[in-house]
DRENPA-3360 file (N, C-alpha, C; in nm, 2 decimals, always signed):
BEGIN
1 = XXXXXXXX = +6.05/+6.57/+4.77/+6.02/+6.45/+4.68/+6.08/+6.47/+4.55 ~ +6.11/+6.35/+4.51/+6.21/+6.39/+4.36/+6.09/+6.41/+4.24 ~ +6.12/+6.45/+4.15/+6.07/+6.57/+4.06/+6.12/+6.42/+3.94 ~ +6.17/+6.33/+3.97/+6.20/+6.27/+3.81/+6.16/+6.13/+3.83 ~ +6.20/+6.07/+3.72/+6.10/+5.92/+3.71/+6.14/+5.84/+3.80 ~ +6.08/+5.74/+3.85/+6.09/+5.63/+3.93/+6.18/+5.55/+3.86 ~ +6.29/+5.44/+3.95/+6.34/+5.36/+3.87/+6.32/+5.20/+3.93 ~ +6.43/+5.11/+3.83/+6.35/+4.96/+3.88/+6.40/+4.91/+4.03;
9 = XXXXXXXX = +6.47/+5.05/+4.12/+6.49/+5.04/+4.23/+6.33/+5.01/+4.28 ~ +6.27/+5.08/+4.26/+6.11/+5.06/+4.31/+6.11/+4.94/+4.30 ~ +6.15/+4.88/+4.23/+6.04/+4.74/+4.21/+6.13/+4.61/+4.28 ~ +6.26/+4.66/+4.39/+6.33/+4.55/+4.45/+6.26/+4.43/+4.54 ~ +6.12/+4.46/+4.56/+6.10/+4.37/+4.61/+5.96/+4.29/+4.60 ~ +5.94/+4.35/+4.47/+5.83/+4.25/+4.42/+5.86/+4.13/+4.35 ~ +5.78/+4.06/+4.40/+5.77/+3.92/+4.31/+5.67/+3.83/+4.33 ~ +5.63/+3.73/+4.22/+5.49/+3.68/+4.19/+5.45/+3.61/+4.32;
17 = XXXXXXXX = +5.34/+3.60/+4.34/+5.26/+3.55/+4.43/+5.16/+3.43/+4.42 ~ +5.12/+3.45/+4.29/+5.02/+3.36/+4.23/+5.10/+3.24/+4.17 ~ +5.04/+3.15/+4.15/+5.12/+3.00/+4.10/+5.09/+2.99/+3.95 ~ +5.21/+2.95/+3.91/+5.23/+2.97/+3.78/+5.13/+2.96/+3.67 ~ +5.03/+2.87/+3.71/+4.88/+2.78/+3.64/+4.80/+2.91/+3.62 ~ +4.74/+2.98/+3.74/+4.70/+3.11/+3.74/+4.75/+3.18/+3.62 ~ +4.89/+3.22/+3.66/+4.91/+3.37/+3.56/+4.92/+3.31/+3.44 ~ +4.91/+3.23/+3.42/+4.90/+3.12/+3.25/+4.72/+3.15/+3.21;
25 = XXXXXXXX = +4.68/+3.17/+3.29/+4.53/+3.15/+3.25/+4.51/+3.32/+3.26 ~ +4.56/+3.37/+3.38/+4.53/+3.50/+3.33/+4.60/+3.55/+3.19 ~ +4.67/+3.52/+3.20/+4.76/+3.60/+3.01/+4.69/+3.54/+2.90 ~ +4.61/+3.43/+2.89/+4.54/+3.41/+2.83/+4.42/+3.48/+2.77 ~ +4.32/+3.52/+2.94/+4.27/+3.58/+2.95/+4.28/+3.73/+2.87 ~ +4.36/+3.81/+2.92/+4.40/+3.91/+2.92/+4.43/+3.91/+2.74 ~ +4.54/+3.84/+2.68/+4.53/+3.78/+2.54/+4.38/+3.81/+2.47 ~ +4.35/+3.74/+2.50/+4.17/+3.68/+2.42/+4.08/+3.85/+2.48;
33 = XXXXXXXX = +4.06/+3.96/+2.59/+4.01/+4.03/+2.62/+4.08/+4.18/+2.54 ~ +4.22/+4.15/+2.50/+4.25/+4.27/+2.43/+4.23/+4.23/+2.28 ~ +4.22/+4.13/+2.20/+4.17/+4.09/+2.11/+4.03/+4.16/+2.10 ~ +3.97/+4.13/+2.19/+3.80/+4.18/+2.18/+3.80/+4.34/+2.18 ~ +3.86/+4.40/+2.26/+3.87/+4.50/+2.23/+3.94/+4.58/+2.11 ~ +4.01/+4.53/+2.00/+4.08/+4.55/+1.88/+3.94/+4.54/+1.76 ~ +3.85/+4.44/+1.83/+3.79/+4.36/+1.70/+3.65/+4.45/+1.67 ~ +3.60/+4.49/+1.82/+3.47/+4.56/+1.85/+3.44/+4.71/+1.84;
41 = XXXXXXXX = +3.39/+4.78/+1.73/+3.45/+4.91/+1.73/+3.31/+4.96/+1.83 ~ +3.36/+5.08/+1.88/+3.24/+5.14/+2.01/+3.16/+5.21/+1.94 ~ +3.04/+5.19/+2.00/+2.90/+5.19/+2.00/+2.87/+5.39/+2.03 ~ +2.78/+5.50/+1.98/+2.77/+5.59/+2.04/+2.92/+5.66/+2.09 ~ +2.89/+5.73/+2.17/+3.04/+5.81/+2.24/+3.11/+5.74/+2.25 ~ +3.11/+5.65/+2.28/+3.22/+5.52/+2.35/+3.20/+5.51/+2.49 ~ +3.14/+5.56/+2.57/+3.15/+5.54/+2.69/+3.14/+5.43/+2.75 ~ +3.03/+5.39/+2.70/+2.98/+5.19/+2.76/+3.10/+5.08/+2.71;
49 = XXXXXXXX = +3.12/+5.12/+2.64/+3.20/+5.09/+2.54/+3.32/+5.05/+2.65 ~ +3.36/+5.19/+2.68/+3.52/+5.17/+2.74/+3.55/+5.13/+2.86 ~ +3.39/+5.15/+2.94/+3.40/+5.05/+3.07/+3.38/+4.97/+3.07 ~ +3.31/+4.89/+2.99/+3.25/+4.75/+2.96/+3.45/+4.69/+2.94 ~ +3.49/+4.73/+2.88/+3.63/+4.71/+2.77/+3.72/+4.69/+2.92 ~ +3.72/+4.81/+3.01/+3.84/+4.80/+3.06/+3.81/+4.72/+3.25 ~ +3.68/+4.67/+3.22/+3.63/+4.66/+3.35/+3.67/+4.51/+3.28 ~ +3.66/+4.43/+3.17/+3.68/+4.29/+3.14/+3.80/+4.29/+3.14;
57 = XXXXXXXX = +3.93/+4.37/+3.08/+4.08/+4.36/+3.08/+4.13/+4.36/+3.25 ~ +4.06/+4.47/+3.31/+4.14/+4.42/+3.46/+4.04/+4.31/+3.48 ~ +3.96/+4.25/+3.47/+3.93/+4.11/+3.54/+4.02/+4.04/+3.49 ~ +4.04/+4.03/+3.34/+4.11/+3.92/+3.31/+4.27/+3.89/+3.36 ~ +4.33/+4.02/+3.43/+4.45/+4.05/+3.49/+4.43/+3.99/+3.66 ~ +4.28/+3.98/+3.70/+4.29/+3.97/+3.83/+4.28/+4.10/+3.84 ~ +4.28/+4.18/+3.85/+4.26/+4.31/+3.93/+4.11/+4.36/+3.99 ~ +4.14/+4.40/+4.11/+3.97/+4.45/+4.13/+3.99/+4.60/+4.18;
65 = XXXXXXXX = +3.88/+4.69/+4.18/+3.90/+4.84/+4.17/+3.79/+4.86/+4.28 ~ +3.83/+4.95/+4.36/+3.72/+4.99/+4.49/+3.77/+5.15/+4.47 ~ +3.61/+5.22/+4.43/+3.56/+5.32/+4.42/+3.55/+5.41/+4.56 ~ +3.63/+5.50/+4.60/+3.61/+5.57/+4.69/+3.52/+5.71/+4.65 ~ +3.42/+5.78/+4.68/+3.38/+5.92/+4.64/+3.42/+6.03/+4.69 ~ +3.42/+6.13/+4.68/+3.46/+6.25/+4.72/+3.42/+6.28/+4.88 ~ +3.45/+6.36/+4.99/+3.38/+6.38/+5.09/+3.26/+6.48/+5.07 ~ +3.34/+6.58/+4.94/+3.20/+6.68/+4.91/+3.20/+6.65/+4.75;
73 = XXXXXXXX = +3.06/+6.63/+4.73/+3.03/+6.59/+4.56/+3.10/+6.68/+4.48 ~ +3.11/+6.67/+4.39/+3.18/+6.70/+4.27/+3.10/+6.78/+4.19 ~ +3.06/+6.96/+4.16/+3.00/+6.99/+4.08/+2.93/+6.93/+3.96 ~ +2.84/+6.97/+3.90/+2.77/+6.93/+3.79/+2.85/+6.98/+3.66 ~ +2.82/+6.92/+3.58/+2.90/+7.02/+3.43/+3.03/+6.95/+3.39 ~ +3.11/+6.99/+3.30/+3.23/+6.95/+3.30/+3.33/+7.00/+3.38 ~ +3.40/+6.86/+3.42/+3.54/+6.92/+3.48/+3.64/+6.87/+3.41 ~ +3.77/+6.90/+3.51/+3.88/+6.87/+3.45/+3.93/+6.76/+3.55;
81 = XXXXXXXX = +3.97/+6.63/+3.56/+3.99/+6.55/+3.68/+4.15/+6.55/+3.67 ~ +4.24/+6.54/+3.71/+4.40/+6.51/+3.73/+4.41/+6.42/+3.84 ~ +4.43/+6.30/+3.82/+4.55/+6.18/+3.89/+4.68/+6.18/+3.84 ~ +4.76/+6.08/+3.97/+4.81/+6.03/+3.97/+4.87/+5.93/+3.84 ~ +4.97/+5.97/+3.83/+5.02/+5.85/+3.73/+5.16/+5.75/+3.77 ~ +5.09/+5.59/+3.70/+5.15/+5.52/+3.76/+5.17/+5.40/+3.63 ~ +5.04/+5.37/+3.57/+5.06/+5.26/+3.43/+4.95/+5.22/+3.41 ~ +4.91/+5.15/+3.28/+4.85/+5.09/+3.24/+4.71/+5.04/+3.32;
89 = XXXXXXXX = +4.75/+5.00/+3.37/+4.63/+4.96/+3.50/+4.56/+5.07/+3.56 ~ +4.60/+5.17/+3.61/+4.56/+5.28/+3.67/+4.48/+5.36/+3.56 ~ +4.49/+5.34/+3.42/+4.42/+5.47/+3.32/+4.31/+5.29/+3.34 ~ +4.31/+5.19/+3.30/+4.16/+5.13/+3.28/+4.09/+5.17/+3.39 ~ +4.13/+5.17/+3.55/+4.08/+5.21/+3.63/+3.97/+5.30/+3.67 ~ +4.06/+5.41/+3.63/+4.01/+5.51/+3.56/+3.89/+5.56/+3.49 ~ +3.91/+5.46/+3.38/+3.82/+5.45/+3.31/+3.68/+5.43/+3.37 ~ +3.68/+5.31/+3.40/+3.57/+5.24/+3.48/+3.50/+5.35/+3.54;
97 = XXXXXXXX = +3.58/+5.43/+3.64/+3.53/+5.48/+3.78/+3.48/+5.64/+3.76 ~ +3.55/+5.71/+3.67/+3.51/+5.85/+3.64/+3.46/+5.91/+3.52 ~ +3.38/+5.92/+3.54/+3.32/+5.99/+3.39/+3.39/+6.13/+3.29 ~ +3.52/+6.08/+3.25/+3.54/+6.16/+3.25/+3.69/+6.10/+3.12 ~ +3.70/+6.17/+2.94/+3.77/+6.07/+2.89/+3.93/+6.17/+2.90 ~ +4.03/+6.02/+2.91/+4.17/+6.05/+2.91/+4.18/+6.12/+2.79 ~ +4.26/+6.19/+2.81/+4.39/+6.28/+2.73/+4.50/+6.18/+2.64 ~ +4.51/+6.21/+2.54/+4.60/+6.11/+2.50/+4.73/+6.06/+2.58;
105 = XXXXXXXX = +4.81/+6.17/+2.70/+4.92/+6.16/+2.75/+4.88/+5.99/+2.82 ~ +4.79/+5.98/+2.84/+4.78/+5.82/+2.90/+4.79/+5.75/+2.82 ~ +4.78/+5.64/+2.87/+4.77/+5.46/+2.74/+4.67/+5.47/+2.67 ~ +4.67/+5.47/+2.52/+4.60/+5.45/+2.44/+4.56/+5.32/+2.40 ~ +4.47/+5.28/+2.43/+4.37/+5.13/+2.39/+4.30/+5.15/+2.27 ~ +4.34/+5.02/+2.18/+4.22/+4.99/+2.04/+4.07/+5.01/+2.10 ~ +4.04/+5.11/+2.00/+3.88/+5.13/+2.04/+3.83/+5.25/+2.13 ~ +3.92/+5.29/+2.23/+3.88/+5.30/+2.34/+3.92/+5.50/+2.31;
113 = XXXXXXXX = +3.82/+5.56/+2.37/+3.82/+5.69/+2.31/+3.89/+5.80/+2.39 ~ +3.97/+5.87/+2.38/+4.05/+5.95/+2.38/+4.03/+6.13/+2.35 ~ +4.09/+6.21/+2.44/+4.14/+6.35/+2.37/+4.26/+6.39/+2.33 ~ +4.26/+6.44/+2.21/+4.39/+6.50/+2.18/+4.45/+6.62/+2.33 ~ +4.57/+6.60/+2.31/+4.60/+6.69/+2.42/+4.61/+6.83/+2.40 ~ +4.59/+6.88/+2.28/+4.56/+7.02/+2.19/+4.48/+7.03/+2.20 ~ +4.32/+6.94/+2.21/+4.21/+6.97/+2.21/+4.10/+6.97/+2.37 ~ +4.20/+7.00/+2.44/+4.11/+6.94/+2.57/+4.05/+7.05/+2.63;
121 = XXXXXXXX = +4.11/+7.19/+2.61/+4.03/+7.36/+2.62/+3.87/+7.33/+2.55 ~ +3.92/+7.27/+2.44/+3.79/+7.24/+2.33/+3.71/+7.16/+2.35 ~ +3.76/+7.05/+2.43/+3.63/+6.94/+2.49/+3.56/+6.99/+2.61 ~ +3.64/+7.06/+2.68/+3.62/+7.13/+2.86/+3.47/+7.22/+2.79 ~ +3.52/+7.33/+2.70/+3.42/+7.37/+2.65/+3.30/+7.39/+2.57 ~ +3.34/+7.22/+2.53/+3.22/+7.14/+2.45/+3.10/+7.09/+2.58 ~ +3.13/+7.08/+2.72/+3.07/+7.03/+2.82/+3.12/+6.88/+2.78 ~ +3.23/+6.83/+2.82/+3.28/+6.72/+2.82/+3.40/+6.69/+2.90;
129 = XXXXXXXX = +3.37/+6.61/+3.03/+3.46/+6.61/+3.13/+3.63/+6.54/+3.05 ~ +3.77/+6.61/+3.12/+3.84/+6.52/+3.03/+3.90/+6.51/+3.18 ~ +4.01/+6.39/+3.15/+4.12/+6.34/+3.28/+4.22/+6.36/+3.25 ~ +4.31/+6.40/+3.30/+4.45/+6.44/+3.21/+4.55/+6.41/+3.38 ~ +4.71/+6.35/+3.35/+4.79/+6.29/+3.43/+4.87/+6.39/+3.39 ~ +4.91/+6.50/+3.51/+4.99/+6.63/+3.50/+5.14/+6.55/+3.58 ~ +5.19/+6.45/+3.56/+5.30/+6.43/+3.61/+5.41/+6.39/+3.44 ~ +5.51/+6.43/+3.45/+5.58/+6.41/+3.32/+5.62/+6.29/+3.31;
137 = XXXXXXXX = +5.64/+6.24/+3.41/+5.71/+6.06/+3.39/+5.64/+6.00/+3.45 ~ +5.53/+5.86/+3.46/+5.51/+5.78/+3.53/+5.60/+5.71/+3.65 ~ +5.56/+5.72/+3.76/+5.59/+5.68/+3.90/+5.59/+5.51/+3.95 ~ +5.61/+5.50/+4.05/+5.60/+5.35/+4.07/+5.48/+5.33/+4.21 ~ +5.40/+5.43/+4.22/+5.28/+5.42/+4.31/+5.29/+5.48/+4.43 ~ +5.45/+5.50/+4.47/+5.45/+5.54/+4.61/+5.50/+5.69/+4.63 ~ +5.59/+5.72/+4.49/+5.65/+5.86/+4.45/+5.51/+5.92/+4.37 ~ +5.54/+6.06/+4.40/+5.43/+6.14/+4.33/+5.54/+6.23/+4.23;
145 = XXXXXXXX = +5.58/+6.24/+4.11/+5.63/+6.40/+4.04/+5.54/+6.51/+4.06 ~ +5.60/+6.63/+4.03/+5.52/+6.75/+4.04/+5.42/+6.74/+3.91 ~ +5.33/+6.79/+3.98/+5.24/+6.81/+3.84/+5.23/+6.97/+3.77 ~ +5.25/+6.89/+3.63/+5.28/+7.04/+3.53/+5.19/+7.14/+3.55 ~ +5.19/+7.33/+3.54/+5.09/+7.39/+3.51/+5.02/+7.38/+3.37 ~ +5.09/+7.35/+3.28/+5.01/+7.31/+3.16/+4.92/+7.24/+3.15 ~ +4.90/+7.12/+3.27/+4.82/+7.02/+3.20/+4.67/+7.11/+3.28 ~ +4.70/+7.12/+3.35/+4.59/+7.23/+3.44/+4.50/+7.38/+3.36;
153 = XXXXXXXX = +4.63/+7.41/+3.27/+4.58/+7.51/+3.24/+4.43/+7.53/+3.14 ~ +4.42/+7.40/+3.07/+4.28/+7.42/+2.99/+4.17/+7.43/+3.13 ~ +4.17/+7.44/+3.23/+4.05/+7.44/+3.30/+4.04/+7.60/+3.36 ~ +4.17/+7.65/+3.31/+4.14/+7.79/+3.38/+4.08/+7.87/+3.24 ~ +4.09/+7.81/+3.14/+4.07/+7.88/+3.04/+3.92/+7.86/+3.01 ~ +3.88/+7.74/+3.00/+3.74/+7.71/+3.01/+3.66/+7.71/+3.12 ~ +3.71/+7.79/+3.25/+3.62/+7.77/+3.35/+3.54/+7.67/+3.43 ~ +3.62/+7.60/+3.46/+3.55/+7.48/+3.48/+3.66/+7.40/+3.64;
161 = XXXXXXXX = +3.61/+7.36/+3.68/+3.68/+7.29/+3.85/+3.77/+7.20/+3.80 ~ +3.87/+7.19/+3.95/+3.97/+7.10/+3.89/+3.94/+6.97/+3.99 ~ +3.93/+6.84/+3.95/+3.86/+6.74/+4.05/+3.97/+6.66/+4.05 ~ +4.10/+6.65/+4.13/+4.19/+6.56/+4.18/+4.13/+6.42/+4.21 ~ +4.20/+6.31/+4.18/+4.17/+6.17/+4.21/+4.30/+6.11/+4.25 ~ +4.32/+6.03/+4.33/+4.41/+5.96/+4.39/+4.40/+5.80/+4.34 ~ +4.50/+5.76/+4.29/+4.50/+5.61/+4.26/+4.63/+5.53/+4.30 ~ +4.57/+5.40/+4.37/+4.68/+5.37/+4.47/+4.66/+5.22/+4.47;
169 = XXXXXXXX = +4.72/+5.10/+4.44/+4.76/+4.97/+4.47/+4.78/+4.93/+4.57 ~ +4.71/+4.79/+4.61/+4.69/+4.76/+4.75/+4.73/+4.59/+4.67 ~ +4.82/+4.55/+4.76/+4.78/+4.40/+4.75/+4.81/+4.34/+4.85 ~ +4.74/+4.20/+4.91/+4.70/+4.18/+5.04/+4.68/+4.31/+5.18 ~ +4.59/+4.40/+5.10/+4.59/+4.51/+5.18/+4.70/+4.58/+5.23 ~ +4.81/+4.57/+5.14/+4.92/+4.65/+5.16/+4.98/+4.73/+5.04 ~ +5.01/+4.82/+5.08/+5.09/+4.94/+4.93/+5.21/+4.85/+4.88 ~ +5.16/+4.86/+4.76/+5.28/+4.75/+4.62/+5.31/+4.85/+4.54;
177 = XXXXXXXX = +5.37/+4.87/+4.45/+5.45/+4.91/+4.38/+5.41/+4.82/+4.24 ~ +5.37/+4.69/+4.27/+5.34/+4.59/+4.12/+5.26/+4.63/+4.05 ~ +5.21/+4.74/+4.01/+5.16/+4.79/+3.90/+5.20/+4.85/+3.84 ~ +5.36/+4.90/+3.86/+5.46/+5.00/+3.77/+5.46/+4.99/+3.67 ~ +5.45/+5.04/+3.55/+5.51/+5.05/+3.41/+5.60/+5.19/+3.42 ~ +5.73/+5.17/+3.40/+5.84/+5.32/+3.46/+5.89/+5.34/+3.25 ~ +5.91/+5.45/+3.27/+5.98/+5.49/+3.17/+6.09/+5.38/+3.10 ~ +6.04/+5.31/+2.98/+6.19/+5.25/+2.92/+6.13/+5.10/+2.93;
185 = XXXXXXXX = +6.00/+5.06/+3.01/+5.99/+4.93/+3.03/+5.90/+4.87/+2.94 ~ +5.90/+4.74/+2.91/+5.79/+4.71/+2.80/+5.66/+4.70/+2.91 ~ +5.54/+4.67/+2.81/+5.40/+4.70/+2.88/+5.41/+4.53/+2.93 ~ +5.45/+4.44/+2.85/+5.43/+4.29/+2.85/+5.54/+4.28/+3.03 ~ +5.64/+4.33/+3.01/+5.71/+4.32/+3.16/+5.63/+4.39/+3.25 ~ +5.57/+4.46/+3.22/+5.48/+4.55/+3.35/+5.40/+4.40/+3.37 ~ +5.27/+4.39/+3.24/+5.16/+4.31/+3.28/+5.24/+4.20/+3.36 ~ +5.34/+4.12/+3.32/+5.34/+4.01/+3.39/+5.37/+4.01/+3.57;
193 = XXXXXXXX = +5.46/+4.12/+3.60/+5.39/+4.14/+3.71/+5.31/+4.13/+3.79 ~ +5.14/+4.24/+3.73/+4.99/+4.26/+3.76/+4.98/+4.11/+3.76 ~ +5.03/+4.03/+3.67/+4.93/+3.91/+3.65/+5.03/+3.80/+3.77 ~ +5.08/+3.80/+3.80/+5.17/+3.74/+3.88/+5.13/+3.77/+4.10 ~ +5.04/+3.91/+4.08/+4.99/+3.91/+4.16/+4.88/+3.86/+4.22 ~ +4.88/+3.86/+4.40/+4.75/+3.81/+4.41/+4.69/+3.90/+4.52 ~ +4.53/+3.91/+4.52/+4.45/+4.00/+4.60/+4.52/+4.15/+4.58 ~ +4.53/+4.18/+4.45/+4.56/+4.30/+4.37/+4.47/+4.40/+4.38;
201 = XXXXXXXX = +4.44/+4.50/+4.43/+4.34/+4.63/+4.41/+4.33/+4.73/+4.42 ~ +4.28/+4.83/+4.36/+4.32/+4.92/+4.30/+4.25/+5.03/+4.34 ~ +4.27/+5.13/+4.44/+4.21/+5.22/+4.50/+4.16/+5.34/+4.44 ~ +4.04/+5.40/+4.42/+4.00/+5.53/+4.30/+3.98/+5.61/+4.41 ~ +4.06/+5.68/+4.46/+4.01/+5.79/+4.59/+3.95/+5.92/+4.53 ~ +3.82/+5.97/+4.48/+3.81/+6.15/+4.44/+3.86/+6.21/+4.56 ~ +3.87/+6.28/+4.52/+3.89/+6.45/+4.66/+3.82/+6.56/+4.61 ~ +3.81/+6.65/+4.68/+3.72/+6.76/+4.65/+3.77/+6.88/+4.57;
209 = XXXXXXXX = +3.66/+6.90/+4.46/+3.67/+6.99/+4.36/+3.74/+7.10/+4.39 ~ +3.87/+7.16/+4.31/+3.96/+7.29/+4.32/+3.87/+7.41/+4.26 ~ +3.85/+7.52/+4.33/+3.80/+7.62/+4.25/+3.91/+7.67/+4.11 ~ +3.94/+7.69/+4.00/+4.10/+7.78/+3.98/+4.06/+7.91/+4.00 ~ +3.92/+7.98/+3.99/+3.90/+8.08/+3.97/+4.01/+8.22/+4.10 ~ +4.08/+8.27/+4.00/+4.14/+8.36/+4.07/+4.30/+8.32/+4.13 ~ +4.32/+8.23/+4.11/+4.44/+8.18/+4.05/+4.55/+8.17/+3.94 ~ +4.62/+8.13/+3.95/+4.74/+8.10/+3.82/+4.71/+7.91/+3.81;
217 = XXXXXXXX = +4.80/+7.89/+3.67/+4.81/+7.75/+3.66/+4.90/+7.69/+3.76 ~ +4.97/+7.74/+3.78/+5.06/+7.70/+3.92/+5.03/+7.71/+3.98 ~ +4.97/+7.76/+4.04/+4.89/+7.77/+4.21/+4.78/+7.68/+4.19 ~ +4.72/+7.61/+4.08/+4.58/+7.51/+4.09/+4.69/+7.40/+4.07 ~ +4.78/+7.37/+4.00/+4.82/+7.28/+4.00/+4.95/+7.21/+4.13 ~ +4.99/+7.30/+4.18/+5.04/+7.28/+4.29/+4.92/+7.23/+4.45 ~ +4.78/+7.30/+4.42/+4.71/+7.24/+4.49/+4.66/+7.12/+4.49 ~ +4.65/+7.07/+4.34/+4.58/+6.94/+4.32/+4.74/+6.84/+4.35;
225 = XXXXXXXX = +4.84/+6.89/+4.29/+4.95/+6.75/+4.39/+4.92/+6.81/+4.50 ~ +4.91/+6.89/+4.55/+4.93/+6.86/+4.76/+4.83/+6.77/+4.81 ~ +4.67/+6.79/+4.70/+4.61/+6.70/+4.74/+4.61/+6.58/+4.76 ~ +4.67/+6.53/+4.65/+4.66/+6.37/+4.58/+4.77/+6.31/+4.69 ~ +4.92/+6.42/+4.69/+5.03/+6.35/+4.77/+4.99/+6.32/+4.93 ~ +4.87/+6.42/+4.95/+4.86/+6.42/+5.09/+4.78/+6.29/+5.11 ~ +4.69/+6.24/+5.09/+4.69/+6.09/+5.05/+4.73/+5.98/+5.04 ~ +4.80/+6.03/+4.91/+4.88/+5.91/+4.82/+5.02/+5.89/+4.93;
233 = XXXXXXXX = +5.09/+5.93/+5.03/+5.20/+5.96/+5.11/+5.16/+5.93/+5.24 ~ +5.07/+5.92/+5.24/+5.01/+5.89/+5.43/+5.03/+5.72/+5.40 ~ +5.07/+5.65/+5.31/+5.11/+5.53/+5.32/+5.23/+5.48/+5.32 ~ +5.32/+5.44/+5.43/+5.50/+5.43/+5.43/+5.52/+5.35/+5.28 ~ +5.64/+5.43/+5.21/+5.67/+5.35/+5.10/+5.73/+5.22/+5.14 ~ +5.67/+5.13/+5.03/+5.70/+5.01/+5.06/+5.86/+4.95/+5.03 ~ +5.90/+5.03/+4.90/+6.02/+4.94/+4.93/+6.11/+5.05/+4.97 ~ +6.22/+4.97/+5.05/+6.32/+4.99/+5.16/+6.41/+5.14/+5.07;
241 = XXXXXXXX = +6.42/+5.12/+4.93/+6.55/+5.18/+4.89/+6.47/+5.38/+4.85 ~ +6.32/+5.38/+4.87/+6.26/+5.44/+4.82/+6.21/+5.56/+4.92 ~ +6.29/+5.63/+4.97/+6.29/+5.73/+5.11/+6.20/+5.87/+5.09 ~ +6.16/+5.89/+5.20/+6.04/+6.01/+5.14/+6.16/+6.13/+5.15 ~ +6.09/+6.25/+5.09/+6.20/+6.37/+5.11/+6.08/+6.45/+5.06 ~ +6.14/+6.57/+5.16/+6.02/+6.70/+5.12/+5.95/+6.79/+5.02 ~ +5.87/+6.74/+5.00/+5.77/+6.85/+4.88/+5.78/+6.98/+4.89 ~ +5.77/+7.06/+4.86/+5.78/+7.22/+4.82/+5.79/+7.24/+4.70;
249 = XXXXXXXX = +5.77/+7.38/+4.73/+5.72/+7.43/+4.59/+5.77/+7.59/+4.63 ~ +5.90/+7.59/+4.54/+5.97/+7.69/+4.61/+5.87/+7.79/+4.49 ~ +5.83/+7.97/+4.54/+5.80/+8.10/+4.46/+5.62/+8.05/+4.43 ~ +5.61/+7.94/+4.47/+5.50/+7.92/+4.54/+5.34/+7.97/+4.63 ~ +5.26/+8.04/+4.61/+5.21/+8.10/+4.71/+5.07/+8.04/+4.74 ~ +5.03/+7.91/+4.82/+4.90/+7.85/+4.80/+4.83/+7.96/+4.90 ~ +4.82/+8.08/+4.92/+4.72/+8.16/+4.96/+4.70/+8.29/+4.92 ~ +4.69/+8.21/+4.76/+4.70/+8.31/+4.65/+4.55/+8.31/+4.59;
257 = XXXXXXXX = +4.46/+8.33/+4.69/+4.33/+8.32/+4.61/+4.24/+8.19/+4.56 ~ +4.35/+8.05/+4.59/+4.29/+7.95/+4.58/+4.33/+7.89/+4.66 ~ +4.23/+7.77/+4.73/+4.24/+7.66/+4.82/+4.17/+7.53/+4.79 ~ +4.27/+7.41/+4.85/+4.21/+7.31/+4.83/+4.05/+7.28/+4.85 ~ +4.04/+7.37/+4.96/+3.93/+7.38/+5.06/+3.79/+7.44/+5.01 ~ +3.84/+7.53/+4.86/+3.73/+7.65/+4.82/+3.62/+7.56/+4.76 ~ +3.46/+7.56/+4.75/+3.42/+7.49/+4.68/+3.42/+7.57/+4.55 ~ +3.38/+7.44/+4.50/+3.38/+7.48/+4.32/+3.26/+7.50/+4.26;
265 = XX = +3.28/+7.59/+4.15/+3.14/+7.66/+4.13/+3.07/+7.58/+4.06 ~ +2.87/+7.57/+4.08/+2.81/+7.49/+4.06/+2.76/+7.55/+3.91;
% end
């Protein structure tokens, strides 16, 4: 699997679905719902705050989000969650569905509350779940990049499980790619895409908690992409120019004291 950013080859074969009257009323929408979120400062933590905020912006896009849960629950306490990264769409998603706040490396929304990415040892430690996107470049939904040992590493440090999430685009119950925002593109060309879509949805898959204990950052982080890809890849890429090729992880040793498989301490 390629290791670098997606390009607008991904996106050869999207195009709008919805009739022009729609995506006029959605951009409106969307218009008038990021306004509200500029104007409203959040209440307490922000939490209500930021689902309320991003569960109104994907309606106003049309988008709808189905919550998948883990097969084995997800310890108590703070964790560390790592998805998939893909755009804008995918961090409100996010939002919504996990208790748990982004890292600044995602989209930063007016209002909407955030961790420094210096500071996330410090929130892990404060008992405060954070979500952090260990891929270096945004993807187009069907490619996964490797995910960094860095971004993993505040959870070895503060002891705390690593909870992989899978997030994946469906429209007319098929893998799309129309939710890309790739390196280099404006967000307004992304949205009009999303908004151009129709029966758009947005899949929140958890998977089960990574112990790191007794690991390296590389060995948890190479487990949480096998997780996500093993997933995220059991779906044929959709467009034609976009060919799978093999993952590895060469110097690698996933039976190095951690498995996908280990549960995580309660």
């Amino acid at each position: 699997m390629s290791t670098g950013p997606c390009s607008t080859h991904c996106l050869a074969d999207v195009s709008p679905t919805a009739p022009p009257g729609l995506r006029r009323r959605r951009a409106v929408a969307l218009a008038a719902a990021l306004a509200r979120a500029s104007a409203r400062p959040p209440a307490g933590d922000g939490r209500r705050h930021a689902v309320c905020t991003s569960a109104r912006l994907l309606t106003a896009a049309g988008v709808r989000v189905a919550v998948r849960p883990a097969a084995v629950a997800w310890p108590t306490g703070p964790v560390l969650v790592v998805a998939n990264r893909v755009s804008w769409v995918d961090d409100l998603a996010l939002r919504t569905a996990v208790p748990a706040v982004p890292s600044q490396e995602g989209a930063v929304w007016p209002g909407l509350p955030t961790v420094r990415t210096d500071q996330v040892t410090e929130a892990l430690a404060a008992g405060r779940s954070v979500l952090v996107r260990p891929e270096a470049e945004p993807s187009c939904g069907t490619e996964l990049g490797r995910f960094r040992p860095a971004a993993v590493a505040p959870a070895l440090a503060a002891g705390v499980p690593v909870c992989p999430v899978v997030v994946r685009a469906r429209a007319a119950d098929r893998p799309t790619t129309v939710t890309a925002h790739l390196t280099g593109e404006s967000w307004w060309r992304s949205a009009a895409r999303v908004l151009g879509a129709t029966e758009l949805v947005l899949e929140v898959q958890a998977l089960p908690a990574i112990d790191p204990r007794g690991g390296t950052a590389a060995e948890v982080a190479a487990l949480a992409e096998y997780a996500v890809a093993q997933v995220l890849e059991a779906d044929p890429p959709r467009p034609i120019s976009h060919p799978r090729r093999p993952r590895t992880h060469a110097g690698t040793d996933s039976s190095a004291g951690v498995s996908p498989r280990t549960p995580a301490p309660r």
